[in-house]
C-alpha positions as CSV (number, residue, x, y, z in Angstrom):
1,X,20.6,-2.7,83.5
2,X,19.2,-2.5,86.9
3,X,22.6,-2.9,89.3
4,X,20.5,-2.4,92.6
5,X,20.8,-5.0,95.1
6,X,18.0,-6.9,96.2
7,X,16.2,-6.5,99.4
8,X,17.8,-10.1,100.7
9,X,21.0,-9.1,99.7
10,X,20.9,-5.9,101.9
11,X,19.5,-7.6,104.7
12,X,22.4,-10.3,104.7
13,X,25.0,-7.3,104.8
14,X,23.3,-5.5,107.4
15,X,23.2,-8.4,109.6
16,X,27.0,-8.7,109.0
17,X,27.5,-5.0,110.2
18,X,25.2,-6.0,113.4
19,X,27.6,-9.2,114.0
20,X,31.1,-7.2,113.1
21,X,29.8,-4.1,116.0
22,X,28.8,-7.1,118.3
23,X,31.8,-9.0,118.0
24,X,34.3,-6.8,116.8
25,X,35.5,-8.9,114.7
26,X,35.7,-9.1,110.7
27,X,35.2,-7.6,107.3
28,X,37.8,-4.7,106.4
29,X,37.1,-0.7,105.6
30,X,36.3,-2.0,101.8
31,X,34.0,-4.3,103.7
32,X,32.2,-2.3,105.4
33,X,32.0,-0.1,102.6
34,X,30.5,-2.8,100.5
35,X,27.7,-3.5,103.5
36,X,26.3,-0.1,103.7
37,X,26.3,0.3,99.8
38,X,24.7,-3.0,100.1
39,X,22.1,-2.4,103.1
40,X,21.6,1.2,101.0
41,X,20.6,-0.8,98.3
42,X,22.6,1.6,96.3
43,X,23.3,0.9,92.7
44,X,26.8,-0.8,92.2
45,X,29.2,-0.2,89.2
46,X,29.8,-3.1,87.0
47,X,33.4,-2.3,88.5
48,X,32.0,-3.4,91.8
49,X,29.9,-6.5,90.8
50,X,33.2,-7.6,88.7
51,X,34.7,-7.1,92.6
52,X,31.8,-8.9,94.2
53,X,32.2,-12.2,92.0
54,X,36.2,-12.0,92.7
55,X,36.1,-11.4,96.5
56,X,33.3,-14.5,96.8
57,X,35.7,-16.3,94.3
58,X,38.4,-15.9,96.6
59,X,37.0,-16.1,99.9
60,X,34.8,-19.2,99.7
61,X,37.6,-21.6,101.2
62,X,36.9,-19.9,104.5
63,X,33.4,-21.7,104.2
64,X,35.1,-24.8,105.5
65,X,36.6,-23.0,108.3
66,X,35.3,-23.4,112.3
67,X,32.8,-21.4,113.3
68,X,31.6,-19.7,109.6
69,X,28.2,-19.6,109.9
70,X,27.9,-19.5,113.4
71,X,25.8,-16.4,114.8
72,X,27.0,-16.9,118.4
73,X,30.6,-16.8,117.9
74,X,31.0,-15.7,113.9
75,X,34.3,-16.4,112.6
76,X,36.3,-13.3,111.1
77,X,35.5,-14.1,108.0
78,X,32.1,-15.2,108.1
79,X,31.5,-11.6,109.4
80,X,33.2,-10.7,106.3
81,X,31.1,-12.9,103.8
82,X,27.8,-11.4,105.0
83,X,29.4,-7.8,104.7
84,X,29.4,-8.4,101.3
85,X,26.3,-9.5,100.8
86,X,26.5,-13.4,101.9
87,X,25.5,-16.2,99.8
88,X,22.2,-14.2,98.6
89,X,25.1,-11.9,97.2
90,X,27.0,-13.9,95.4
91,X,24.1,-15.7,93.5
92,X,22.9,-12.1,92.6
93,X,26.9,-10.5,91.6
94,X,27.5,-13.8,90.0
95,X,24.1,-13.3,87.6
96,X,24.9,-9.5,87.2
97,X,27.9,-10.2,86.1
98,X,27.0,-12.7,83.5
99,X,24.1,-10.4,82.3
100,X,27.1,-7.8,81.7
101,X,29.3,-10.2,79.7
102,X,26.1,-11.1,77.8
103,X,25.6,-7.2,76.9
104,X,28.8,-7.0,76.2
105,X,29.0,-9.2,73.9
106,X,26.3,-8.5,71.6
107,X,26.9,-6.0,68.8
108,X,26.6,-2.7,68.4
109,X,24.2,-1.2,65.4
């Protein structure tokens, strides 16, 4: 199974590393981490995408908060949502993940 992020994907994560130098504001190491893996368009573990689902799971209240999705004065953790890929990134660890769980499931000859 092909665990390479798409193009979109690494584009959304780059411009959260452009945003997070600009503002100084955002993300953590394990963030940043996940961007340049991400902009690399390096392929992930199913460790990582297993990550990738839980940290979107988790983080997704801060959608509501002021200023997410602003590109003029990005809140901390909209900086942090795009490190990991942003919305494009979730829809694609989400399916991933599912594929794995699918693969996992059938049985073995």
């Amino acid at each position: 199974m092909d665990l390479t992020p798409p193009p979109e994907v690494a584009s959304v994560a780059e411009r959260g590393l452009e945003l997070r130098r600009k503002y100084k504001r955002g993300g953590t190491n394990v963030g940043v981490a996940r961007a340049r893996d991400l902009k690399g368009r390096k392929s992930l573990s199913p460790q990582t995408i297993k990550r990738m689902v839980n940290f979107f799971d988790r983080q997704e209240v801060h959608k509501a908060d002021r200023n997410f999705g602003n590109e003029e004065d990005p809140s901390p953790e909209y900086v942090g949502w795009l490190l990991w890929g942003g919305d494009p990134g979730r829809e694609w660890a989400q399916r991933k993940k599912a594929e794995l769980v699918d693969t996992s499931m059938k049985p073995k000859n």
